[in-house]
C-alpha positions in Angstrom: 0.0 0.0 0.0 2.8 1.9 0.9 4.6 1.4 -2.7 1.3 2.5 -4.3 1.0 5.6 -2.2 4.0 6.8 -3.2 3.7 6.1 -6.8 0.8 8.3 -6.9 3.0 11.2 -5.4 5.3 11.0 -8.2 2.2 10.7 -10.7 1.3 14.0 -9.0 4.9 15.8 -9.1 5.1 14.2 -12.9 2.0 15.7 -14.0 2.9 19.3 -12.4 6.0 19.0 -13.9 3.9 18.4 -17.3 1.6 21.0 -17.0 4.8 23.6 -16.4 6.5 22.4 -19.5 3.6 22.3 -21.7 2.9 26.0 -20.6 6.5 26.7 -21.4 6.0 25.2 -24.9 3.6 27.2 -26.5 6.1 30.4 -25.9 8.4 28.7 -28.1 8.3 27.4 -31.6 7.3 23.5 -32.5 9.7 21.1 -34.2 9.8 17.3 -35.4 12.1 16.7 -32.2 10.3 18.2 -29.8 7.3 16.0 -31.1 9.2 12.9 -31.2 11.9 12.8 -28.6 9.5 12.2 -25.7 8.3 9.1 -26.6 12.3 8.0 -27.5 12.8 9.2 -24.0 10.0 7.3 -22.2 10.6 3.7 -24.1 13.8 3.5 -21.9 11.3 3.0 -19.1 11.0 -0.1 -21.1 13.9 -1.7 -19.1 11.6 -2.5 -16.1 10.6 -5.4 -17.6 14.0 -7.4 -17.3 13.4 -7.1 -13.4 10.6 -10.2 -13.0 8.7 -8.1 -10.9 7.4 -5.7 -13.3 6.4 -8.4 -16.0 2.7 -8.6 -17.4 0.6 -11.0 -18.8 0.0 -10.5 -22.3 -3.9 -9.9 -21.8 -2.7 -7.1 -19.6 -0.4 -5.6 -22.0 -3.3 -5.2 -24.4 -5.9 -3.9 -21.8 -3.4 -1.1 -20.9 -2.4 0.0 -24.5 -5.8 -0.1 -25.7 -7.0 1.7 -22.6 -4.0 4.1 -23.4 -4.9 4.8 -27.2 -8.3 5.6 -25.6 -7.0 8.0 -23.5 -4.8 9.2 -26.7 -7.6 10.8 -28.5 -8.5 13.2 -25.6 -4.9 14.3 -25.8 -5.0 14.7 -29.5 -8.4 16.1 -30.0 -6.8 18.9 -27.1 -3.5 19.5 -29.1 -3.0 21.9 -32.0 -0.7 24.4 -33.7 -0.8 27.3 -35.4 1.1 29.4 -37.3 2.8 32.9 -36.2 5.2 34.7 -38.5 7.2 32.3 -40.3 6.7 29.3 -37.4 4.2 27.2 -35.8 3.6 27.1 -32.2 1.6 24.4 -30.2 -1.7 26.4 -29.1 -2.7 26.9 -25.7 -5.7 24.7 -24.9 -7.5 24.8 -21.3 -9.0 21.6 -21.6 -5.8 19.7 -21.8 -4.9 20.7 -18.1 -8.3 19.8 -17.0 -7.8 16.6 -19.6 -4.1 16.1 -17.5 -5.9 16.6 -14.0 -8.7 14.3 -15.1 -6.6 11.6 -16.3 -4.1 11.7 -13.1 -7.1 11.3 -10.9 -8.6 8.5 -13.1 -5.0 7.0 -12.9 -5.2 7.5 -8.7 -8.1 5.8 -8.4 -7.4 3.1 -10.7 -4.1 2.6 -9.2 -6.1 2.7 -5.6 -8.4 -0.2 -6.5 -6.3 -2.4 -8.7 -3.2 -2.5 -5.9 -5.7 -4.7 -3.8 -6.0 -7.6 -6.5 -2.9 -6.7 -8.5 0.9 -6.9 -7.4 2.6 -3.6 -7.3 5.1 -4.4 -9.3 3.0 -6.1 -11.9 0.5 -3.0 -12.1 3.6 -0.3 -12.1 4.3 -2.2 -15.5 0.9 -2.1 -16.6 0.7 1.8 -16.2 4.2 2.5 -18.2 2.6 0.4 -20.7 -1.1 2.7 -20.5 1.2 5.6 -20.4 3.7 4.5 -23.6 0.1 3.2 -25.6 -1.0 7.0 -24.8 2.0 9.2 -25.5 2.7 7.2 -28.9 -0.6 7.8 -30.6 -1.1 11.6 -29.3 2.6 12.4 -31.3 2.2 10.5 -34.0 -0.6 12.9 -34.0 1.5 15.9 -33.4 3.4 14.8 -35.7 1.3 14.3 -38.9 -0.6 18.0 -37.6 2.8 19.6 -37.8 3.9 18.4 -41.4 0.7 19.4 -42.7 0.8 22.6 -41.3 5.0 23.2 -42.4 3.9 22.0 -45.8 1.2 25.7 -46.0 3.9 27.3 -44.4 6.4 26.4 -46.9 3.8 26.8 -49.9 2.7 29.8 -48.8 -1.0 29.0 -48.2 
């Protein structure tokens, strides 16, 4: 219980840290790697799964990514640029920190019930997995809004 507590902490501390840098972001102008070097970044979190602890069930791994992609089009549907001067920014959206907030609670009280029935260890994997099944999809996205939008840019549309 302990273990799960303080998982949820971090979730918290994570998502503030989150909500700061995606504030930060829309000062600054978008690019391919800032799209795709987060998911790069998370899939080394993919290592937890040599410890036995942290190993799934296959059943589980496609409950969590498909209850990740869900999540996905929230974060998608919520993300958008748009084009000042000669670059394109990522626009400011409200409902993405309420979206954020949302999902970190849902995650909470997920985490709350499941760590009853479900090892720690075992769940812990089965939430990097919800979380990598969610990130991927929502910059893929990103990524496919931001070519189309560089391609007006650069044709002068």
């Amino acid at each position: 219980m302990r273990l799960a507590i303080a998982s949820s902490i971090v979730a918290i501390i994570m998502a503030i840290f989150v909500t700061f840098l995606r504030s930060k972001s829309s000062q600054r102008p978008a690019s391919i790697k800032k799209i795709i070097l987060p998911p790069i970044f998370m899939s080394t979190g993919a290592l937890m799964f040599v410890h036995p602890m942290f190993r799934v069930t296959p059943l589980e791994i496609v409950e969590a990514i498909t209850v990740g992609m869900l999540f996905s089009l929230l974060l998608i549907k919520t993300s958008s640029f748009e084009i000042k001067g000669n670059d394109i920014y990522l626009k400011r959206s409200k409902a993405f920190m309420y979206i954020l907030i949302g999902l970190l609670a849902f995650r909470i009280i997920l985490k709350s019930i499941l760590s009853t029935t479900i090892d720690i260890g075992e769940l812990s994997g089965m939430f990097w997995i919800l979380a990598f099944g969610m990130i991927v999809p929502w910059r893929i996205a990103m990524f496919v809004k931001y070519k189309r939008l560089a391609a007006t840019l650069v044709n002068g549309n």
